[in-house]
C-alpha positions in Angstrom: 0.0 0.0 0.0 1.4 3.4 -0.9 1.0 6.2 1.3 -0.2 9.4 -0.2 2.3 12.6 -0.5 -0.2 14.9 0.0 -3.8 15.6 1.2 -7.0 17.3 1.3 -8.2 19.5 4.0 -11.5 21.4 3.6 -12.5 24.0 5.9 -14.5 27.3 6.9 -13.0 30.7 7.5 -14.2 34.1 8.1 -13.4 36.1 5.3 -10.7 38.7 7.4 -8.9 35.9 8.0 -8.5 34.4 4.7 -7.6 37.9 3.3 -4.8 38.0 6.3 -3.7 34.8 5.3 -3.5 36.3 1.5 -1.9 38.9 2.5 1.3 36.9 4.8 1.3 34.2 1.5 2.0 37.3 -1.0 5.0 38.8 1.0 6.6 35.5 1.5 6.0 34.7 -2.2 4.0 31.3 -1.2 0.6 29.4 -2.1 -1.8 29.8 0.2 -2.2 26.5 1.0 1.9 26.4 1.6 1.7 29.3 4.0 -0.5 27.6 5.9 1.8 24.8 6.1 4.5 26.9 7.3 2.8 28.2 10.1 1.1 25.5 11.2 4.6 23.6 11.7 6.0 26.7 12.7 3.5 26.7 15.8 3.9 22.8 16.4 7.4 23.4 16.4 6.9 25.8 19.4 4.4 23.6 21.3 7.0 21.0 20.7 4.4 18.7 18.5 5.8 16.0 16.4 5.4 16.9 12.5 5.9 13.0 10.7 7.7 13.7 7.6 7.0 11.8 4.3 8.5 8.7 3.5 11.4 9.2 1.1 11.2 8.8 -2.6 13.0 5.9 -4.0 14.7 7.0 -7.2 15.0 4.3 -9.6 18.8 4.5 -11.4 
């Protein structure tokens, strides 16, 4: 069984926070959706929360 690299998350937000989020994605160049990953292991890594990395990628030589 493969284990996905990535996932969906679907969720509601007032709009002043989306347009915050906007706005922090546009000066750090980032996706929304990468921003949010940023901070979110940003805070876990200051509540010391483990963040499970993916499994390496095999390259086939």
């Amino acid at each position: 069984m493969t284990v996905p690299k990535i996932t969906t998350v679907t969720f509601r937000i007032k709009p002043g926070i989306k347009d915050a989020l906007r706005q922090a994605a546009e000066q750090e160049h980032r996706s929304l959706a990468n921003m949010l990953e940023v901070m979110i292991r940003d805070w876990c890594g200051r509540e010391k929360i483990a963040v499970s990395q993916p499994a390496s990628v095999e390259r086939r030589t």
